[in-house]
N, C-alpha and C positions, 0 to 999 in steps of 0.2 A: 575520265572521272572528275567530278567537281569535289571541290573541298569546300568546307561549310562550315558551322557551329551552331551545333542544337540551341534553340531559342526558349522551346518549350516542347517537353513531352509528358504528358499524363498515361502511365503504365496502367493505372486502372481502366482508364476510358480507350488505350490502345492506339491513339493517335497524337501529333504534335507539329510544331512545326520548325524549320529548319533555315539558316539565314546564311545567304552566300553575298560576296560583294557585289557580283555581274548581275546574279537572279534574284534577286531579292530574297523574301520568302516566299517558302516552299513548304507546302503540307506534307508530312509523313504520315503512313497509316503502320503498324504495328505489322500487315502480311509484306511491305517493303523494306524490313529491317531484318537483317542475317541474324539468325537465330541465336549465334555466339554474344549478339553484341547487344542483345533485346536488354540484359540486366547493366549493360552500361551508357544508357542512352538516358541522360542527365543534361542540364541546363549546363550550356559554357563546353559541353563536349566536342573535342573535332571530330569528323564524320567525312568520310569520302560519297560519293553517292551519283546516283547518274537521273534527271529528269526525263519521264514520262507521261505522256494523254492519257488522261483520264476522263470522266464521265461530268465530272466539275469542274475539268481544268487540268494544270499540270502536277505531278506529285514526286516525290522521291522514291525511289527504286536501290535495290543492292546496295540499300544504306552499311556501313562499316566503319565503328568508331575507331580512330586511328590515334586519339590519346588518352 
């Protein structure tokens, strides 16, 4: 699992993106985010998460804010 900090996520629009030191950033889409944690995914949050291929590129997966 990688650790990260929410950069940016827009709950209306369902996607954001997400900033590790190693991977840079990293897009989130809304169906990669544990469903517990959809109401705490906020600018500056930590997040665990694992990168996946996608259709664009790579994305965050089994996102989980961890504070």
């Amino acid at each position: 699992m990688i650790i990260g900090t929410v950069k940016s996520y827009e709950s209306d629009k369902g996607w954001g993106f997400i900033t590790s030191p190693h991977d840079g950033e990293i897009f989130v889409h809304s169906r990669g985010i544990e469903k517990s944690s959809r109401p705490l995914m906020r600018s500056g949050a930590k997040v665990g998460f694992v990168i996946i291929p996608s259709k664009q590129g790579f994305q965050a997966a089994h996102v989980r804010v961890i504070s």
